[in-house]
N, C-alpha and C positions, 0 to 999 in steps of 0.2 A: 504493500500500500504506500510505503513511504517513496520507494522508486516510480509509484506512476504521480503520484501530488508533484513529484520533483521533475518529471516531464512535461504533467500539462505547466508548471510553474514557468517553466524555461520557455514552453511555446505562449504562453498569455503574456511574458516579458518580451518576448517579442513582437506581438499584435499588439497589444495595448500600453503598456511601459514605453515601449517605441515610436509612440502613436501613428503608426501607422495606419490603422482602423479611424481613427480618430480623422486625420487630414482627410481620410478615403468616403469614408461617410456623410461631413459636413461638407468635402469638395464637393460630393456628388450631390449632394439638397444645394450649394449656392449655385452649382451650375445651371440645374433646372431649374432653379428660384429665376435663373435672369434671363435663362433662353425662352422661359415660360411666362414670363412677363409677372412676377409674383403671382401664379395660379392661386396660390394656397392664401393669397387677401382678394383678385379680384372674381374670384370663383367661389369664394367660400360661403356665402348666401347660397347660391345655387345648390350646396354639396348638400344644406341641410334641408335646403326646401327639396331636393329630391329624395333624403332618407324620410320625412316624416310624409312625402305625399306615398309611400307602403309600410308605413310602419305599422304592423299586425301582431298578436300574437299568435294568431292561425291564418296564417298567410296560404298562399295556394300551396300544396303539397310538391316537394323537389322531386323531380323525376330524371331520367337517364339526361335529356335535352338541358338540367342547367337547376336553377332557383332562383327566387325574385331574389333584387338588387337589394331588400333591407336581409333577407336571409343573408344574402352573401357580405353583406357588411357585422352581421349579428356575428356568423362564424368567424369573420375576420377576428371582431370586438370581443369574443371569446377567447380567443388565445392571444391575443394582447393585453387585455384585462385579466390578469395574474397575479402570480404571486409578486411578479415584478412591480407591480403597484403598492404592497402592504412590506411585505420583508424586503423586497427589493431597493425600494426608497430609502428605508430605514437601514439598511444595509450601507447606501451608498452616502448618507449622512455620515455615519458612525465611522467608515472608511477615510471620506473625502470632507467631512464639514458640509455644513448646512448651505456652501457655495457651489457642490454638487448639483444641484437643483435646479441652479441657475440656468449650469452648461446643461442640462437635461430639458428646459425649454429650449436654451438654443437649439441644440441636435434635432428636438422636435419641428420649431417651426420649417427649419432647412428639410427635413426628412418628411414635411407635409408633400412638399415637389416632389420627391424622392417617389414617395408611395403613389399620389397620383402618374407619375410614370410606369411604374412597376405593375399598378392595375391596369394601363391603357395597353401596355405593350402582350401582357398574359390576354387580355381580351383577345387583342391582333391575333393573336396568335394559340388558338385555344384548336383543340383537336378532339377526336372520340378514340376511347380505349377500343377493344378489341369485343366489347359488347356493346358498343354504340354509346356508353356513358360520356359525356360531356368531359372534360379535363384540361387543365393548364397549367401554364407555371412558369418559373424560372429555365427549369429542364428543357422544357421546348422552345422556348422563346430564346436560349442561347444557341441553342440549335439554326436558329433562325439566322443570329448575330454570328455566327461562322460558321460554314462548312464545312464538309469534312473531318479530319479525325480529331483537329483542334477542337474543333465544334462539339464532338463527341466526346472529349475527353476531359471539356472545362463543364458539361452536362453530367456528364457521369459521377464526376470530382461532387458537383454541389447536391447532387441526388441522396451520394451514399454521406455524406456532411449533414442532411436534411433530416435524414432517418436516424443517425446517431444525436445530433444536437437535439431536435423535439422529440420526434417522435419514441427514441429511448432514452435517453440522457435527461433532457428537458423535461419528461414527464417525472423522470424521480426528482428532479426536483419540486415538483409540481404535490406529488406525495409525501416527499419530505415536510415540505411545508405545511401540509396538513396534519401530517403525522405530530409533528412538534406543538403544533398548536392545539391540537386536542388533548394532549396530555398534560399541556399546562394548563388546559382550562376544564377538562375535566379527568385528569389523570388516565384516561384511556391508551391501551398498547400501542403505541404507532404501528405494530404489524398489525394487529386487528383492523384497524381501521384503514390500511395499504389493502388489506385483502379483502372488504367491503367495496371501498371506491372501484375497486380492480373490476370485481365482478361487476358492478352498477355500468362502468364503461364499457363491457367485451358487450354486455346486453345490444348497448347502443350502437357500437364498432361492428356490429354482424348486421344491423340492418341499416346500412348503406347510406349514402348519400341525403335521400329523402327521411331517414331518423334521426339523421345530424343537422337539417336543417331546424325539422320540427324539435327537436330538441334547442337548439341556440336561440332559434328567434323567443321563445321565451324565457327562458331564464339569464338571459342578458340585460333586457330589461329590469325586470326583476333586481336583479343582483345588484346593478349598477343605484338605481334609485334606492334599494336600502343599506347602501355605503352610502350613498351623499347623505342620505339623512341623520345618517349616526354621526358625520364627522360634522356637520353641520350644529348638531347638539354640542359637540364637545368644544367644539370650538364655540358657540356661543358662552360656553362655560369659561373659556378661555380668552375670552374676547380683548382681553386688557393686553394682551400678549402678544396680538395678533400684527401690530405693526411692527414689535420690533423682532419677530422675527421674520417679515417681510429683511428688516435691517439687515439680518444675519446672513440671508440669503444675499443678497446684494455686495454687502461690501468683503465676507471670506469669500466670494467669486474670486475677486482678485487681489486681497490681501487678508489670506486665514487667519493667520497669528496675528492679529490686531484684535481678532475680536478678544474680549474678554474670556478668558476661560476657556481657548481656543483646545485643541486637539493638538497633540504636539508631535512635530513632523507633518501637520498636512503642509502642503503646498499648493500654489494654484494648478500645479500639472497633476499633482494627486486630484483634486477636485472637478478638477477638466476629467482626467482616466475615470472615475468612478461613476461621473456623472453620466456619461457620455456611455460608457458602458453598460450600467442600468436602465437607461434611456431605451439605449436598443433594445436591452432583455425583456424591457417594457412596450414599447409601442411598434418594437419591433420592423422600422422604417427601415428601407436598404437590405435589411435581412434578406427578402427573398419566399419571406415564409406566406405573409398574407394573398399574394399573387395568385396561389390556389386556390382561396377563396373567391376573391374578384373576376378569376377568370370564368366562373362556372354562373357570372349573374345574365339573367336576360332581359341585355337592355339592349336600343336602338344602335347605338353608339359609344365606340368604346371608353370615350370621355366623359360620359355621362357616368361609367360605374367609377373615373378616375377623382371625379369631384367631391363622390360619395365615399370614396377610400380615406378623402383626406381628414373625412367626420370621425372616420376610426381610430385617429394619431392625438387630433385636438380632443375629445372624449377620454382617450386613455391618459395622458399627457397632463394636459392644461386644466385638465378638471380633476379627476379621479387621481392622479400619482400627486397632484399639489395639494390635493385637498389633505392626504395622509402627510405632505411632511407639513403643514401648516400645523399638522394637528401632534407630530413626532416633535418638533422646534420648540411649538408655543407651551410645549409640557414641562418645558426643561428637562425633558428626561437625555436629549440627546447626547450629551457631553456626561453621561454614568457607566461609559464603559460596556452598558451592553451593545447587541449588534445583530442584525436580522431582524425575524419573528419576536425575539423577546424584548427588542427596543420598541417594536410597535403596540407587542400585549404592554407595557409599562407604561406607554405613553396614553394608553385608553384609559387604562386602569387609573392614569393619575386625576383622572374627571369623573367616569363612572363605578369606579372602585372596582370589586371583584368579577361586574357585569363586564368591563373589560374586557376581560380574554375571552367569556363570553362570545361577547361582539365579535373579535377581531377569529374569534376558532369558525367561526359560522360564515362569517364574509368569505375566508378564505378557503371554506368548502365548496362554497359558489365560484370563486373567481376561478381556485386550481383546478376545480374540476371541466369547466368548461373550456379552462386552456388545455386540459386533457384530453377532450374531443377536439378541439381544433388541432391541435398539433397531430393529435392522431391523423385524422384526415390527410394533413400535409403531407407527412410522411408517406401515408399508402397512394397516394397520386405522384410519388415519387419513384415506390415499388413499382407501379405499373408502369414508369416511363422508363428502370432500370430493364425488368423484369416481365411485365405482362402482366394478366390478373394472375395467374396460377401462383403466385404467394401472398396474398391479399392474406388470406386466411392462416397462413404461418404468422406473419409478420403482427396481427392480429392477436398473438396470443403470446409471444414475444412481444408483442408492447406490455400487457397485463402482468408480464413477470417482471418485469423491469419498473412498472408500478409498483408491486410489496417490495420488490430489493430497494428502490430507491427510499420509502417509509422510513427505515431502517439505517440509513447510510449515516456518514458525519459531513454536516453542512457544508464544511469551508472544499471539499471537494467535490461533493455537486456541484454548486453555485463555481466553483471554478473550471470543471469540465464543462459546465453549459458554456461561460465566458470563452472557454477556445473554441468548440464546434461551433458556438455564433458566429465565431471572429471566420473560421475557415469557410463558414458557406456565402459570405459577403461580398468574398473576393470574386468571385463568377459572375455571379450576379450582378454586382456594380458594372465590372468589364463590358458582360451584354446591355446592361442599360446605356450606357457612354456609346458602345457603338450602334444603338437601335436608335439614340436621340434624335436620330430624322422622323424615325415614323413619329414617335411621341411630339414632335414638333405641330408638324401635319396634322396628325390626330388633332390638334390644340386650335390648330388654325381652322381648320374647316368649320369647328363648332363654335368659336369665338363669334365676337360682332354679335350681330342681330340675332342669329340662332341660339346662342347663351342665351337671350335676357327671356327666352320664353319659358314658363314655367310649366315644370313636369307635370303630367297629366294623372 
């Protein structure tokens, strides 16, 4: 164990320490921030007026040809909306200082372009499996972005990257985090409850595409409004608190150790790496992962599911992962040494007492397990672009083992293993988007002017 911590160490000291990910990430959101003419400000009226003109909780049922545009946003919002909003934030504070957050809008707004490219160009380019199911992704769309064996080799790279970072890595951590949080809030075995979630998902994971929609479209909902409401209480409880650590936020951005009572040793590149880092494990921009989703919506036009993609960064992002450190910050709990899951049960708990963990064990039944079925998905539209369907149903039951294993594991190597398979499948994916940025151009232009300002029907 201590020889693989010491490998993935060495490879995230090179993706991330070296920020390489970092320059590659927010190059690629300012790029399309300015070739797209800020899409992600003068489109983002349209993005939301197009999610709430289907917003349903029994929308029309997904079938082989695809799922409405709010399903395919719900599943996106499912596996963005994770652990990386509740541990993750509070992770990335306790890491990086409360100026983490900051670069975690940054990355966001930049990574709004980012995902609306990433949704146009999987549209472009979406194909049917070998049952006529509907399917898309990064896989295919680099395939597109180079021919031949390059083509095939920087696909293949991000496919088997895909299924190891979510769909098995990703999910233990996904059970980890529940696993911890039920024990601390109701002392229950994190395998027990690895081996519950496990089963509840294979349930969902055998009946296809059309279970995964009707599954997300509602309990994303759901989920999402009763996190804001809880942090919305705490923080009204906390309300005296609430500008200055807007303060905290702001100024260890770019000078940590001023604040009082600072973290010693952050720095502003520690704060940038961490922020930046959780950002993506969060909203998952540039990843490569949500593309799956958006590619399988049916809409008219591929820039209509691009504008709606970008409702899934700002939701996860600017509302949901701020709302938790406003509420992490203004506790004072941040600067106590703890870290994860147990700074965020602390920081509830310092408002609502022992309903705390409560709160925070329950939210994040919802949030992980729903990024448990999105990520699953990803993953098996990954198998079938490696493979075909003929291991759907392996893969399928290999994920669910790798749900109780990861229950079970020790944090700081989950949450480090997900950090390098993120960081490794990024790299493909950026590549193809950079050289596809014509079509997404195109895409941008044809619907821009007149035809934007009309509202979805």
């Amino acid at each position: 164990m201590d020889t693989i911590s010491a490998v993935v160490a060495a490879v995230n000291g090179v993706l991330w320490d070296k920020n390489i990910l970092l320059f590659a990430l927010c190059g690629t959101g300012i790029f399309f921030t300015f070739r797209l003419k800020f899409v992600q400000v003068t489109h983002f009226g349209e993005g939301f007026r197009r999610m709430f003109a289907e917003l349903s909780l029994h929308g029309e049922k997904a079938d082989s040809s695809g799922m409405s545009s709010f399903q395919a946003l719900a599943t996106a919002i499912a596996a963005q909306v994770g652990t990386g909003n509740i541990a993750g934030a509070a992770a990335a504070i306790a890491s990086g200082g409360p100026g983490a957050i900051f670069w975690m809008w940054v990355s966001a707004f930049f990574g709004m372009a980012t995902i609306y490219a990433e949704a146009t160009v999987a549209q472009k380019y979406k194909t049917r499996d070998e049952r006529g199911v509907t399917v898309g992704g990064p896989a295919f769309y680099i395939r597109e972005a180079f021919k031949g064996k390059f083509g095939a080799f920087l696909s293949g790279f991000f496919s088997v990257a895909i299924i190891l970072a979510l769909g098995l890595m990703g999910n233990m951590v996904q059970s980890n985090s529940i696993g911890s949080a039920f024990k601390t809030a109701f002392g229950a075995s994190p395998v027990v409850v690895g081996v519950v979630i496990a089963a509840v998902a294979f349930f969902i994971f055998v009946g296809g595409i059309s279970r995964i929609a009707s599954v997300t479209e509602k309990i994303v909902p759901i989920m999402a409004c009763l996190y804001i409401i809880g942090c919305v209480v705490v923080l009204a409880i906390n309300h005296s608190a609430i500008l200055e650590a807007f303060r905290l936020i702001f100024v260890s951005a770019f000078a940590p150790q001023s604040v009082a009572g600072g973290i010693a040793g952050v720095t502003v590149q520690k704060a940038m790496r961490f922020g930046v880092a959780r950002g993506l494990f969060s909203n998952e921009a540039g990843m490569g992962s949500t593309p799956h989703a958006h590619a399988v919506a049916k809409v008219n036009h591929p820039h209509e599911q691009g504008v709606v993609a970008m409702v899934g960064v700002f939701i996860d992002t600017f509302i949901i992962l701020t709302l938790t450190a406003l509420v992490v910050i203004s506790s004072g709990q941040w600067n106590s040494g703890l870290t994860s899951i147990d700074l965020a049960q602390s920081a509830f708990n310092a408002a609502l007492g022992s309903f705390g963990n409560i709160f925070v064990a329950v939210c994040l039944l919802f949030f992980a397990f729903s990024t448990i079925v999105g990520w699953y998905y990803f993953g098996e539209t990954n198998v079938k672009a490696l493979f075909g369907t003929k291991l759907v149903k392996p893969y399928a039951c290999l994920a669910v083992v790798f749900i109780v294993i990861g229950s079970a594991l020790k944090v700081d190597l989950v949450w480090n293993l997900s950090d390098m398979f993120n960081g490794l499948m990024v790299l493909p994916n950026l590549i193809a988007l950079l050289a596809l940025s014509g079509i997404v151009a195109k895409s941008y232009q044809e619907r821009s002017g007149s035809a934007r300002l009309k509202d979805p029907k």
